[in-house]
N, C-alpha and C positions, 0 to 999 in steps of 0.2 A: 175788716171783714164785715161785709152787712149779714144781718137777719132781719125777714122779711116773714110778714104776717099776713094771710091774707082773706078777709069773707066778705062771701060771696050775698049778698042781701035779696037778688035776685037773678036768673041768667045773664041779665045786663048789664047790673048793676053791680060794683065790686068799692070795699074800701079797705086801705092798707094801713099798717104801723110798721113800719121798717126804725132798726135802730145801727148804727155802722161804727167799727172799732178799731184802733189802731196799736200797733206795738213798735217795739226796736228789737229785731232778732238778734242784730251786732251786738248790742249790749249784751249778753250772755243773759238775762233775765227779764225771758220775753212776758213772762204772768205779771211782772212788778212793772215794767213799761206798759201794760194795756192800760186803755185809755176809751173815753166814749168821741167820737169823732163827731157824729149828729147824731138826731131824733127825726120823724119824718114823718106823718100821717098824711094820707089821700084819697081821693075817690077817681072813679073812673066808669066810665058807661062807655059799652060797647054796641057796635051796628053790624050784626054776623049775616054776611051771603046779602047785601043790600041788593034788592029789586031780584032776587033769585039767584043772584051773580058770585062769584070768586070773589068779590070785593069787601073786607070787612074795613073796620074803621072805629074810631075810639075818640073820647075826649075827655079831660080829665083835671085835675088839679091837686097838687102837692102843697103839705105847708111844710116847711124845712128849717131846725134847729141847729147849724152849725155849729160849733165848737170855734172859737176862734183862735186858742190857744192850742190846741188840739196838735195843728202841724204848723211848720211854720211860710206854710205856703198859704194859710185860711188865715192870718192875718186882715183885720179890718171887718171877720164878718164875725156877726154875732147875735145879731137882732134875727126873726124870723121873716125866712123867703117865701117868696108866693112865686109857686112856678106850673101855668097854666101849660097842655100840653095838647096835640094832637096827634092821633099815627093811624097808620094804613096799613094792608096788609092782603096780600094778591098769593089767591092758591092757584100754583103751576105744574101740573100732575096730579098726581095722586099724592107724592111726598113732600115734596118741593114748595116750598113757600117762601115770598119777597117780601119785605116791608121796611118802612120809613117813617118815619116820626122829627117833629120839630115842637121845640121846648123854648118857653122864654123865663125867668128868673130877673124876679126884682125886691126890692124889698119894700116894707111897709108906707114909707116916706114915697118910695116911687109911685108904689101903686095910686098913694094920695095926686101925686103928680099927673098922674097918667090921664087920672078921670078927670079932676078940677083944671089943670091946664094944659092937658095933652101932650104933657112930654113926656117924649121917648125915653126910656132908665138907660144905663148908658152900655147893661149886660147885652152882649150882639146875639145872646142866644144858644142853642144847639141843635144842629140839624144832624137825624143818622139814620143810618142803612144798611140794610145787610139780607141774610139770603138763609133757611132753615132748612135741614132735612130729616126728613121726621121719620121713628117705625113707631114698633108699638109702644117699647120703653127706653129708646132712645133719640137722643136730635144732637145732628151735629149741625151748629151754627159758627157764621162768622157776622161779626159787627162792625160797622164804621163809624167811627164817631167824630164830626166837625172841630171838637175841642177834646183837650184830656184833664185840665184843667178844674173841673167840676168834681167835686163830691162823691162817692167815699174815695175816686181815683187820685188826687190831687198829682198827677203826674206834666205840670206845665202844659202851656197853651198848645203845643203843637197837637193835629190831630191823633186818635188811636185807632187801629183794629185790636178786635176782641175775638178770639176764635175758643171756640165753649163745648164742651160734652155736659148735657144736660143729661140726667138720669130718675128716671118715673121706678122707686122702687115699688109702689103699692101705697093705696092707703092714703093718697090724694099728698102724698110728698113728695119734695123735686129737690135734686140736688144741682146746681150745676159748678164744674169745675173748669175755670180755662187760665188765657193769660192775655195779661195786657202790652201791647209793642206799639211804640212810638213813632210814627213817621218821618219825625224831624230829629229824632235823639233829644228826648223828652229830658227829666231828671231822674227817670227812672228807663232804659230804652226796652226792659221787659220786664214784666211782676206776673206774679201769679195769681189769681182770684178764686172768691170760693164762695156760691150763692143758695143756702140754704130757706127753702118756703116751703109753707104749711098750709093747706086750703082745709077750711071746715065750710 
C-alpha cells in the first residue's frame, strides 16, 4: 500500500515523498507481517495547455529506495534507483482525458555507466497508457502498463491494466481505489490497490 505526499512549490513545479508497504493477509496477522517495501522522493515540472492547446506534458525524476528483502520478487535490489520520467496528456471533451508516460530506471553504477561510457542499463524501461473521466469529485480511470513487474505492484513481468475510482473528498485529498489484472497471468492475475495523497 503506497502513501504519497505531495507540494506543490509552484503551479509547475511539484515534489513528492511517497513511502509503499506490504503484508501477508494469509498469515492471519496482517499488522505483525507489514513491512516497508520502498522509500521514494521526486520532482516533477509540468507544461499545462502548451501553445494554448489540449496538450499538457511533464518531466520528472524519482529517486527510489527499495527494499530488497521486502518481497521475494525484489531480490538483488537494494542500492538506490534513478528513474527519469516523461508523460503527456491530451484533453478530449470536456471530461475525457488521454495520456501516456514512459519511465526508465537504473541504478547508481548504471547511471555512472551511462554518462562515462554510454551504456544502455539493461532495465528495458516502462511505457503506459490509459484514458480518464473526470466530474467534479470523481474519475473513473483505466491504466495500461508495459510491465507489472516494478514497484510497489511486484506482480511479474507480464504487462497490467489498472481500472481506478479516484475520489476528491475536499480539502485538496485524493483517494483512489482500484485493482490490478494481469494480462498474461501474472503471480498475482488480480489484487486490489489503494492510493492515498495529500496536496499542501
Amino acid at each position: 500500500m503506497p502513501l504519497s505526499i505531495e507540494f506543490g512549490l509552484s503551479k509547475q513545479w511539484q515534489i513528492q515523498a511517497e513511502g509503499s508497504w506490504s503484508t501477508q493477509f494469509a498469515s492471519g496477522d496482517p499488522l505483525g507481517h507489514l513491512q516497508t517495501t520502498r522509500l521514494s522522493i521526486g520532482t516533477k515540472y509540468s507544461f499545462m495547455h502548451i501553445g494554448g492547446s489540449p496538450l499538457h506534458a511533464a518531466i520528472g525524476l524519482d529517486l527510489e529506495w527499495p527494499r530488497s528483502t521486502a518481497l521475494a520478487e525484489a531480490e538483488g535490489e537494494g542500492g538506490v534507483e534513478f528513474e527519469p520520467f516523461v508523460a503527456m496528456a491530451l484533453d478530449v471533451g470536456r471530461h475525457v482525458e488521454v495520456f501516456g508516460s514512459a519511465a526508465a530506471s537504473f541504478e547508481r553504477a548504471q547511471a555512472a555507466d551511462l554518462i562515462t561510457a554510454r551504456e544502455l542499463p539493461d532495465d528495458a524501461g516502462t511505457i503506459s497508457g490509459g484514458v480518464m473521466l473526470a466530474f467534479h469529485r470523481v474519475t473513473l480511470a483505466v491504466e495500461y502498463s508495459s510491465r507489472g513487474d516494478v514497484l510497489p505492484w511486484r506482480n511479474g513481468e507480464p504487462p497490467v491494466v489498472m481500472p481506478s475510482l479516484i475520489l476528491r473528498p475536499g480539502k485538496q485529498w485524493e483517494v483512489a481505489i482500484g485493482a490490478l489484472v494481469s494480462l498474461e497471468g501474472g503471480a498475482h492475475e488480480i489484487g486490489p490497490g489503494l492510493r492515498v495523497v495529500k496536496e499542501f
